[in-house]
Every structure is written in structure tokens, then in C-alpha cells.
LUMZA-101246 format. One record per atom (N, C-alpha, C): residue in one letter; x, y, z negated. Coordinates in steps of 0.1 Angstrom, whole numbers, plus 5000, padded with zeros to 4 digits. Layout:
// residues N
AXYZ...
***
This chain:
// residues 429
X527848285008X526848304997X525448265003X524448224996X523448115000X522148254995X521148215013X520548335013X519548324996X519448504995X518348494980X516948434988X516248394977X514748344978X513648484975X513248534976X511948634977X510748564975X509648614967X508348594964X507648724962X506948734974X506148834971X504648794969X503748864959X502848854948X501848984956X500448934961X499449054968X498048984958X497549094954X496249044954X495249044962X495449084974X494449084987X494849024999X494149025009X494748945021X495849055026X497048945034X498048995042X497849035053X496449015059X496149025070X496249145079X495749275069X495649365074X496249475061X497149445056X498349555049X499749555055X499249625062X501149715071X501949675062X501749745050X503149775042X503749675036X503049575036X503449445026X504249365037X503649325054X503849315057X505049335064X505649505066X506649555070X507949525060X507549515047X508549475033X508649355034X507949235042X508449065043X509349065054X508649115063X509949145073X511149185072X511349315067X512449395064X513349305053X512749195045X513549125036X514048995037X513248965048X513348805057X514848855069X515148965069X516548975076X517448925069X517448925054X518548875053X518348725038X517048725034X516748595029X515348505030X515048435024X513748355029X512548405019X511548415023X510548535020X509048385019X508348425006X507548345006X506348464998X505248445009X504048545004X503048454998X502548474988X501148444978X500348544981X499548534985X498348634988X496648574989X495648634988X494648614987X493948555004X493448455003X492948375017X491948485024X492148515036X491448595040X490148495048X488948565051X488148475053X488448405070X489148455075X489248325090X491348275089X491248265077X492848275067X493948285081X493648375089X494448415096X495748455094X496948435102X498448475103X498748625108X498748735104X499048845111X500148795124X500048855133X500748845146X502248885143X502349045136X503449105129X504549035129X503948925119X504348915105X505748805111X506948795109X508548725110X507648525107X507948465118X507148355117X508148275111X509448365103X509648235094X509248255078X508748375077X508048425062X506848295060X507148275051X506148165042X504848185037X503548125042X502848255031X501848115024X501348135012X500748065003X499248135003X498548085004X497148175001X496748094991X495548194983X494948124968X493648174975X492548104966X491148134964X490648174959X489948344955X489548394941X488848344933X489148304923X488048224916X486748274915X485448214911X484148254908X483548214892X484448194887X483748114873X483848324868X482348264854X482148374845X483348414840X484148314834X485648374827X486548504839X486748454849X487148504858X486348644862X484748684864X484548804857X484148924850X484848784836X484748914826X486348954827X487148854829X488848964829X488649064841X487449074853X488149154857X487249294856X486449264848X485649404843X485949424828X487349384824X487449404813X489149414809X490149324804X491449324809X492049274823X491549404832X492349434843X493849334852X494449394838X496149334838X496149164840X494849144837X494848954833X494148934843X493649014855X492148904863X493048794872X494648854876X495048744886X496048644873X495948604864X496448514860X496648354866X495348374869X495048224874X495948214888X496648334893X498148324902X499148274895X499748314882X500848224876X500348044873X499248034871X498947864872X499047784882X499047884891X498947804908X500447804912X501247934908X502647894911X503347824901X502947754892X503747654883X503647514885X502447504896X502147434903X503447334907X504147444919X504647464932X506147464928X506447484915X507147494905X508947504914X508947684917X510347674928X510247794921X511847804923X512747924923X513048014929X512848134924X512948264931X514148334926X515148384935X516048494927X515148694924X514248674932X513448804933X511948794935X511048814925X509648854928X509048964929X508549014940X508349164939X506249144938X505849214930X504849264921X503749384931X503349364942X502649474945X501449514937X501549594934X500549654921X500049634909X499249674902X499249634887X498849504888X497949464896X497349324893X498249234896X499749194904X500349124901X501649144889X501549234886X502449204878X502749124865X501349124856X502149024850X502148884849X501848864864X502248704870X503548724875X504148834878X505548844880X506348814869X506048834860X506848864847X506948734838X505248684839X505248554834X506248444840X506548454852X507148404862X508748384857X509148524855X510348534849X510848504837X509948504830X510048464813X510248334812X509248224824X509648064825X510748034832X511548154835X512748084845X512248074858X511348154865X511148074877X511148204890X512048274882X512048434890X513148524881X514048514889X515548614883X514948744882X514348834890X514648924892X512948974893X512349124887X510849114892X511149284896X510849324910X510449424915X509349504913X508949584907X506949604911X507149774917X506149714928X506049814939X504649854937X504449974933X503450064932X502950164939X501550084950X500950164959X500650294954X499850274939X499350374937X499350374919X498550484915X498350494902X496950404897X497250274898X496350144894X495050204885X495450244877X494750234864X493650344868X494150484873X492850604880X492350554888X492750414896X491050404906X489950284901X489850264882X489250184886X487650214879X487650414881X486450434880X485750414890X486550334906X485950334924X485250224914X485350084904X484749984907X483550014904X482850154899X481250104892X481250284900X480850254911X480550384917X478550434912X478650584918X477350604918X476850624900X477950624892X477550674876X476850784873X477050884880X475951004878X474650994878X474450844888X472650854893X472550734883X473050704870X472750574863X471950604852X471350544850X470250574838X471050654827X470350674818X471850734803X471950614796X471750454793X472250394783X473150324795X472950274807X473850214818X474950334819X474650484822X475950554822X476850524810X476350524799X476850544783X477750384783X477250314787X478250114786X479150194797X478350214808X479850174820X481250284816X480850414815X481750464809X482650444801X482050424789X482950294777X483650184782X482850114792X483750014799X484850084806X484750204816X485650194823X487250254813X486450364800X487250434797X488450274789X487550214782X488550064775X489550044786X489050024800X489849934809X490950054813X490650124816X491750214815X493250174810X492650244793X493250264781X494250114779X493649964787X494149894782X494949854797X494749894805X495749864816X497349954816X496750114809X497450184806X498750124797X498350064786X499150014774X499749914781X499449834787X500249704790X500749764801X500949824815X501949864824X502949964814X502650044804X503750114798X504849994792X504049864790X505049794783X505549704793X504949674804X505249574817X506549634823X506249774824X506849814832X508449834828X508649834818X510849824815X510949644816X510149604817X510649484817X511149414835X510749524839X511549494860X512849544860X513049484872X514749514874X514449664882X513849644890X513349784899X511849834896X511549924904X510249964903X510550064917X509450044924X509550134935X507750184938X507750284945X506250334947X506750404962X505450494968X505450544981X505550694986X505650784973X506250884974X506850954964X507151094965X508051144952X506851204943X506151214946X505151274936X504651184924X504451014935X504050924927X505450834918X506550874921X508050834919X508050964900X507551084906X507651164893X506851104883X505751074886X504551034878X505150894865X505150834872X505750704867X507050734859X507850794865X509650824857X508750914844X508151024840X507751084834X506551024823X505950964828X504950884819X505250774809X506150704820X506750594813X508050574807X508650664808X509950744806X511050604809X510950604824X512150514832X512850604836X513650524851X514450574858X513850594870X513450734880X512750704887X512450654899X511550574903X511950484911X512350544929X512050394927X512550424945X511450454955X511850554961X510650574969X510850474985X509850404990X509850305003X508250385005X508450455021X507050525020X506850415031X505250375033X504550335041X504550395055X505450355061X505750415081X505750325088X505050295099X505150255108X506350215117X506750135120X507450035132X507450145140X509050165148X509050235165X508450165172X507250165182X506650055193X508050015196X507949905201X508949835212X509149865223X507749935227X507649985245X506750105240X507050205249X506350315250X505450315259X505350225268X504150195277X503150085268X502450155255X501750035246X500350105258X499249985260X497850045262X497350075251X496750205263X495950295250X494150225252X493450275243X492450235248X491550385249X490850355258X489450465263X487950455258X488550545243X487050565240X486150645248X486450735256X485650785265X484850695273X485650565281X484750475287X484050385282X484550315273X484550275260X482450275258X482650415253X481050495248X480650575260X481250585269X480250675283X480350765278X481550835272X481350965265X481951035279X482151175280X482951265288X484151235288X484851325299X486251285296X486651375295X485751495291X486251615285X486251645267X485351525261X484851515252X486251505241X486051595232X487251565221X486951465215X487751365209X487651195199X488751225186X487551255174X488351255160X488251105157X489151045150X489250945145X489850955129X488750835121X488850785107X489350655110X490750585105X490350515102X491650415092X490850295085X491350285069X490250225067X490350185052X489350095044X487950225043X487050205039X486150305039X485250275023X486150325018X485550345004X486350474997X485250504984X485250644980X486550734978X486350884979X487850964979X488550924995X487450905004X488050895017X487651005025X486751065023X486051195024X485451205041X484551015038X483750975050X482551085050X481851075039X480651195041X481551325045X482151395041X482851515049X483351525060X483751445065X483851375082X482551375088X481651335087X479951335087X479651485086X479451535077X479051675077X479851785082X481251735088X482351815100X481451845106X481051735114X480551685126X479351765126X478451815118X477251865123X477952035126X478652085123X479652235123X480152265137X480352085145X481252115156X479852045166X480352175184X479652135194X479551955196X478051925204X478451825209X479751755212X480351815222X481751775224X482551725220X482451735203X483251645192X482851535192X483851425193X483051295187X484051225176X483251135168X484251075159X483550895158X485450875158X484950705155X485750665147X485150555135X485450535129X486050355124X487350355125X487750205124X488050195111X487850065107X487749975097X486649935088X486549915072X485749855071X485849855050X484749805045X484649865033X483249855027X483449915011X482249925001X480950035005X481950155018X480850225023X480350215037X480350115041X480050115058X478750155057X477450085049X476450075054X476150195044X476050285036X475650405033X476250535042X477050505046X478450625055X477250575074X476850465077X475950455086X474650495085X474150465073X472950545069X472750685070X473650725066X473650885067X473950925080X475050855091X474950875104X473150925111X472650775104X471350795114X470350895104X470850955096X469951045090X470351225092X471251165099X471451315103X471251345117X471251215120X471051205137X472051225149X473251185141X474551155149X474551055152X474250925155X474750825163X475050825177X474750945183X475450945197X476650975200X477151035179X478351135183X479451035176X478750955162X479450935152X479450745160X480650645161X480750585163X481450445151X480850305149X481850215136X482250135147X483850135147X484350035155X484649895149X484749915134X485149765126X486749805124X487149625116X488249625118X489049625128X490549635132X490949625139X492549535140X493049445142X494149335138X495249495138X496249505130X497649595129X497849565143X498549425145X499149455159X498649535172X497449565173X496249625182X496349765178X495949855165X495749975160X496550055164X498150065170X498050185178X497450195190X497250095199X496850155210X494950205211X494450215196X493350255193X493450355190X494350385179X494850555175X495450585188X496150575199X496550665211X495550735219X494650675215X493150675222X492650775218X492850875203X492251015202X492751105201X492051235200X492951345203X493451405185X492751375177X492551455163X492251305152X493751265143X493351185133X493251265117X492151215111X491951265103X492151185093X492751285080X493351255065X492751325054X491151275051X490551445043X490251345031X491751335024X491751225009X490551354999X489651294993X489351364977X489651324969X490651404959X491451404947X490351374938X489451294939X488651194927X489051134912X490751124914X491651114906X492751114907X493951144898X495251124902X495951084908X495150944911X495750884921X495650914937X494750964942X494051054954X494751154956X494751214941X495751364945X496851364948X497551284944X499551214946X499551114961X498551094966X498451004980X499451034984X500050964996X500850965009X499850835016X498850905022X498450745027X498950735041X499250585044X500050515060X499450585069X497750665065X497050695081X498250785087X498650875080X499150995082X500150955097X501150835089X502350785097X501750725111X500550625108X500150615121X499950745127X499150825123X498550885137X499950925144X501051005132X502351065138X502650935152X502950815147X503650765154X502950715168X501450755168X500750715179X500450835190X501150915182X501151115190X499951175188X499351115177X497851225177X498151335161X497751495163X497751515155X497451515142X497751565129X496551465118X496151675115X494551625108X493751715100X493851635086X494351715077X494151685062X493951755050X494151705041X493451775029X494451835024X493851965014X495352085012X495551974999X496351864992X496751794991X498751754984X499051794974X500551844977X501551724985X501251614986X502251484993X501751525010X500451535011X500151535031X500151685035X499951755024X500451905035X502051925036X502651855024X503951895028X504451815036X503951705044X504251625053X503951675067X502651745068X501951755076X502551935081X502752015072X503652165073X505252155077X505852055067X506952035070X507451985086X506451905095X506851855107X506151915113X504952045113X504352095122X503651995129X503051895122X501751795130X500551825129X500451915127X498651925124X498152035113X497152045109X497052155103X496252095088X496152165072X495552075066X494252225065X493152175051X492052225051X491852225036X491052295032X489952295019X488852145022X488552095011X487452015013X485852035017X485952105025X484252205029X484052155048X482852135048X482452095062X482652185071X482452305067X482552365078X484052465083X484852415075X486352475073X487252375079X486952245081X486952145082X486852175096X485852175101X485052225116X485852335123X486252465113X486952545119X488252565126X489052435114X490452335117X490652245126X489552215132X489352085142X489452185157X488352325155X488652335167X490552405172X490652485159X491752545165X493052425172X493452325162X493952195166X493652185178X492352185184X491752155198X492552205208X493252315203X493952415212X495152415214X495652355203X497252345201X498052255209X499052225209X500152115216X501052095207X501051945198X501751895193X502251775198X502751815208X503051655211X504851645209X505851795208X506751765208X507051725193X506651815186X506451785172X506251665169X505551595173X505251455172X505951395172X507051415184X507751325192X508951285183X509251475174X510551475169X510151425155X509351415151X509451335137X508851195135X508451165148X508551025152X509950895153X510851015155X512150975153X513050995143X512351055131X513551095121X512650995110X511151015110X510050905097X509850785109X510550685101X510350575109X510850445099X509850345102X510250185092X512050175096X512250195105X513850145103X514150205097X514150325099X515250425085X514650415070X513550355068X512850335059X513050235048X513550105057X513149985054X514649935043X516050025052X517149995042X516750055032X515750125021X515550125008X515549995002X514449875006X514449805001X516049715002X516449705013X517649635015X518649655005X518749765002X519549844995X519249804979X518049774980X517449734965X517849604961X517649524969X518449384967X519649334970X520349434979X521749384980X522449444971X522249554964X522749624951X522549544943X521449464940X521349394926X522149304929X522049244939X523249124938X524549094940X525049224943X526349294942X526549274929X525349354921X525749384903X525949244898X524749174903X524949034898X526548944898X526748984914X528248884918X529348984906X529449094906X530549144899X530149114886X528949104880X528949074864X529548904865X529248864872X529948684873X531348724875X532048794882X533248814881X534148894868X532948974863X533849024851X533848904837X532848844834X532048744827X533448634830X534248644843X535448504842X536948554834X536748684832X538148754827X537848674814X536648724802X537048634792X536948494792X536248434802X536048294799X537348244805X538348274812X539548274817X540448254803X540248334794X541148304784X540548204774X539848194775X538648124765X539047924773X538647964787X538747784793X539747794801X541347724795X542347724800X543347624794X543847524801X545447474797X545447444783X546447584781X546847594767X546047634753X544647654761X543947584752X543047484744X543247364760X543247254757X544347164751X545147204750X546847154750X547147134733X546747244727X546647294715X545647164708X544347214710X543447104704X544246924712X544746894718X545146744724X546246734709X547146844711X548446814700X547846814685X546946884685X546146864669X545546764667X545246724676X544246534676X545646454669X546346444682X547346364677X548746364665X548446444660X549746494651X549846414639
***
């Protein structure tokens, strides 16, 4: 049997998404794997990444048309991805769909014949974050509050309507936890999907280098190191991390890796509160590099704000790193990360308040989780993780091979002998 073809469909760069990443891999075991994704600016190859996965990069467009679809129909801004793959005009037996914005370039895909099968894998609840795109509405005038609102509530309503109808039209549907697995089966009244949570890779060596933020910053090497780090934009509960920090002694320090819509206001307030000796921005950091940055603290923090639905149903990857880098996590009382976070005894969660926050940091200070760590380091893990998806595509083409085999019973009696034999003796009679 001739391996299946895969296309997977990102609207952002590959560069620095674990999960997409970990799902080319896991699928390039057993067929050939081609990524479409957004050109990152130094269009870099993740290190990760199975150097026989294929990857296609596109260029976002800048024309006016381009955006008004994406301050307006959502579901349409990456269209201009199905023009570019009709291009290129190849065959896929499986397109998997990461998030609303690819999907209905998946579908268009399959409607022309050029994709058997469309997967869509749902990080999140698309449509609730896209009051993040017009932040800061409270401080907007009242006729600018009064449009953007109306805009966001349309874009919603209309993203809403087309994933209720996008969505029976996949073969699968998968998302990242059960909470957000209920959401979807219940809303859209499917079957519920599959859950593939975002976990981390076993290192290969347990001797990974760590790095020394203590030498690093000339800090103490008594000094405790909380770490943030993730995209830094809103419901990340950067300012609450910030106002931790004025609750806890010097001693505490926090540094923060990655990168985002809030670096330079989340730094502003650093220097206005007059932490910059305490509060540190490390940038991005390449995946292959980031644990031995996370080994490097004592306390990772997960303090999501439920800003919307989608926030509140989180399972975000920090959690898995920090587990799998042995640092405890602090998180938000939250129902997907405390029961992650209670269930394996890694850390303790909190209320959203600075100085409760503060109170949780120090006791953690005291504690020893490292065996805890160790043991659910080995039970949450991408390998045991990754046969979901395996399981998702060798199932379907199981169903596939046996519907070809049941499909030959009638055509068996249908294309046979004696039923050409019949028509030959009627010609000639």
C-alpha cells in the first residue's frame, strides 16, 4: 500500500508552534507530510522539524481587499491559500485544517478533488478571541466603541454560522482538551472529537544544558527565577505577573520569554513600577533551545484570564513544558490547568489577585516537586500522545480499504463472465 499524502494548512509561521510541528512529525512516520504555512520573517526551517516534511510558505497579502476580509468575514481572510494551492495543483489523501482560518481552504480543497479527507484541528474556540483583535475598547471614544463592537459582535456571529456549517463537512475534528472536545460536540451537535493535547517530546538526553539565569543577570544564586513564557498578548495575565512581583521580597525574580502585541506596554509598566532589576524580556527563543531555558527556573507560571471562553477551557503547552523541564507550574483556578495541575501534584493554582498570587509563589518556594514531576513526566508525554493522531488516519484508511472491499461483493456480480457471455450470445443470435 502506497504511503498516504498529508497537507497540513497553518496560518502562521511553523517556526515556533510545537504542536503543529510535533503533528508533521508524528505523521511523516508513516506518510509524506507537506506544510503550507505563513513565511516567517528569516523563513527559517525549525531544527525539530523530520527533514523530510515538505514545507510551502505563502506571503500575507497587503492589498485593501485582503483587509477588509479580515476585519470582517474572518472564515474568508486566508482564501488566497486555496489560489496558491491550485497552483501546485497535487493530491492529497488528507488535509488537516489548523484552526478556523484554515478551514475553509481545506474544504474548498476537497470539493475540487484535491484532498480526500479534511481533518480540522482546533486549538481553540476561534471565534471568542477575536475580541483580542481591537484591544483597549473601554478607553475608546463612544461612537469608535459603538462601530468596533458592532464589528466585532458581526464577525463573531458570522464566523459562528459558517464553522457550524464547515464543521460536518470533516472526516475528523480533533481539539486539545476535553473541556474544549465538550464544547464543540455540544454546540455543534457532532461526535466528540478527539482529543491530541499539546505535550512535549521525552528529551533524548537527560543531560540537556540548562541555562543560568542567575549568571546570566548577576542575580544571586540564592535568588528565586519565576518564569513567563509564550506569545505575550492579552488573557496572559502579564500585568498580574508584574503586580505579583511587587507582593514578593527582592529575591523573586521573573523573566519573561517570548514575544507579542504586548511587549512594549508589559515593559512600560516594568519601568513604571521600577522593576527592571527584578523583571527581565528574554525575546524569542528557537523550540529546540526552550527547555534548557525553562530548566533554568525554579517556578513556571500559567495565570490564563478567562477574558472569554476560550481562555477559560485553555489547556495551554506552557503547562506541559514546564512539567517536562521539572519546574513547578503556578496557575489559574481555571477547570482544564487545575485539574492538571491537582491531579499530578505539580504546583499549586490561585485566584487572579496579585497578592494571592504572591502568597502561592512563596509557599511553592518551599515545596519539593521534583518527584511528582518526574512521575508525570512519564505517563503525559508526545509519544503516548501522538498515537491519537495515528490512530486517526490509519482508522480512516482501514474504513476506506474495507469499504473498497465490501463495494467488490456487488460489483463482483455485476462485472463477471457470465455476464458478458449473455450480452456476446444476444449480439449474435
Amino acid at each position: 500500500m502506497s504511503k498516504q499524502k498529508i497537507l497540513i494548512l497553518l496560518h502562521s509561521s511553523i517556526l515556533n508552534d510545537a504542536r503543529v510541528i510535533r503533528q508533521a512529525n508524528a505523521i511523516a512516520e508513516t506518510g509524506d507530510v507537506v506544510i503550507f504555512s505563513k513565511a516567517s520573517k528569516l523563513n527559517m526551517r525549525p531544527e525539530m522539524l523530520n527533514q523530510r516534511i515538505v514545507i510551502q510558505n505563502f506571503v500575507y497579502p497587503q492589498s485593501m481587499r485582503q483587509k477588509l476580509l479580515k476585519h470582517s468575514f474572518i472564515q474568508r481572510e486566508y482564501d488566497f491559500m486555496f489560489k496558491a494551492l491550485l497552483q501546485v495543483n497535487d493530491n492529497f489523501d488528507y488535509c488537516i485544517a489548523n484552526d478556523l482560518p484554515c478551514l475553509r481552504t481545506a474544504l474548498l480543497l476537497k470539493n475540487k478533488g484535491l484532498a480526500k479527507n479534511v481533518i480540522y484541528d482546533a486549538h481553540e474556540i476561534y471565534s471568542e478571541t477575536i475580541k483580542q483583535f481591537f484591544p483597549g475598547q473601554a478607553n475608546m471614544p463612544k461612537l469608535k466603541h459603538f462601530l468596533v463592537r458592532h464589528l466585532t459582535g458581526f464577525m463573531v456571529n458570522r464566523a459562528v454560522a459558517y464553522e457550524r456549517k464547515a464543521i460536518k463537512q470533516c472526516h475528523q475534528v480533533t481539539t486539545v482538551n476535553n473541556s474544549l472536545a465538550d464544547f464543540f460536540a455540544k454546540k455543534y451537535a457532532i461526535k466528540k472529537p478527539v482529543v491530541v493535547r499539546s505535550i512535549p517530546d521525552i528529551p533524548k538526553t537527560q543531560a540537556l544544558q540548562t541555562f543560568d539565569f542567575h549568571n546570566h543577570y548577576q542575580w544571586q544564586k540564592t535568588d528565586v527565577v519565576l518564569l513567563y513564557q509564550g506569545m505575550l498578548n492579552p488573557g496572559r495575565g502579564l500585568i498580574l505577573s508584574v503586580d505579583m512581583m511587587q507582593y514578593l521580597p527582592d529575591k523573586y525574580k521573573l523573566v519573561v520569554i517570548g514575544d507579542g502585541p504586548l511587549k512594549q506596554a508589559v515593559s512600560d509598566y516594568v519601568k513604571n513600577c521600577n522593576l527592571t532589576h527584578r523583571i527581565k524580556f528574554l525575546g524569542s527563543v528557537p523550540n529546540h533551545q526552550l527547555t534548557a531555558y525553562t530548566k533554568g527556573a525554579d517556578v513556571g507560571l500559567c495565570l490564563i484570564e478567562p477574558i472569554n471562553l476560550s481562555k477559560k477551557l485553555a489547556l495551554p503547552n506552557k503547562i506541559f513544558e514546564y512539567l517536562h523541564a521539572g519546574i513547578p507550574v503556578l496557575g489559574s483556578d481555571l477547570p482544564e490547568i487545575k485539574q492538571i495541575i491537582e491531579n499530578e501534584n505539580i504546583g499549586l493554582t490561585c485566584a487572579l489577585k496579585a497578592d494571592e498570587a504572591a502568597k502561592k509563589v512563596k509557599i511553592m518556594a518551599t515545596q519539593d516537586y521534583k518527584l511528582a514531576l518526574k512521575q508525570a513526566a512519564k505517563r503525559i508525554n508526545w509519544q503516548n500522545e501522538k498515537t491519537e493522531i495515528a490512530n486517526i488516519i490509519n482508522t480512516m484508511s482501514t474504513q476506506d480499504l474495507q469499504s473498497f472491499k465490501n463495494n467488490t461483493v456487488p460489483a463482483k456480480k455485476q462485472y463477471n463472465w457470465e455476464k458478458q457471455e449473455t450480452v456476446l450470445l444476444n449480439i449474435i443470435k
